[in-house]
C-alpha positions, 0 to 999 in steps of 0.5 A, a space after each residue: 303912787 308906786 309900788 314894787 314887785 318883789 318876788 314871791 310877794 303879793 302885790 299890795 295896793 296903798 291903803 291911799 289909792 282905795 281910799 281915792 277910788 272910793 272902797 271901803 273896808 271888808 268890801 269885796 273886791 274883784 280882778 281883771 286883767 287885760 293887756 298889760 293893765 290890772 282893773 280892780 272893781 267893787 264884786 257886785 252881788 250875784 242876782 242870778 238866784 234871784 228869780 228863775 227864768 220863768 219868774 223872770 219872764 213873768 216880772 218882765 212881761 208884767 213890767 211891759 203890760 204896765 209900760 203900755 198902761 201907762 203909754 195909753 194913758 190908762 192910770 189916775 193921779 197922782 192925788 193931793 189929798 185922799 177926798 180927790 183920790 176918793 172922787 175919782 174912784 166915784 167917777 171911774 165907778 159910774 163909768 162901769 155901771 152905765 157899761 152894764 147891759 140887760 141880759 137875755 132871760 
């Protein structure tokens, strides 16, 4: 597809060409240019408010803590059915009440 440059006249794009690259209507769009090439690509959502900083750190330090979890082979399941869901949580108990120690009085 061609398309002219008039002067004074906004660049229109062919309703044909965005339909190939896949944009819909209303959809925002965003611009780059760079050497001589005009690369139009779908504006994604801005996720900087999402989190702060603090809260970032927090989800990610979390996220790595369950990474090592898992690494570890520290997780159960999956479960087929909720009675071997259920012997597991029997077995894991047993475990902690053969761990309990006498106290000193």
């Amino acid at each position: 597809m061609t398309v002219a440059i008039k002067n004074k006249q906004p660049v229109v794009v062919p309703a044909a060409a965005l339909r190939r690259a896949g944009f819909k209507r209303g959809q925002e769009l965003e611009m780059k240019a760079s050497g001589g090439v005009i690369t139009i690509l779908p504006k994604l959502p801005n996720t900087d408010d999402e989190y702060t900083p603090h809260e970032r750190r927090t989800i990610d330090a979390r996220l790595d803590k369950a990474d090592a979890d898992i690494t570890a082979g520290r997780v159960h399941g999956p479960f087929s059915t909720h009675k071997e869901f259920i012997a597991s949580l029997h077995k894991e108990a047993k475990k902690l009440s053969r761990k309990k120690t006498k106290r000193s009085a």
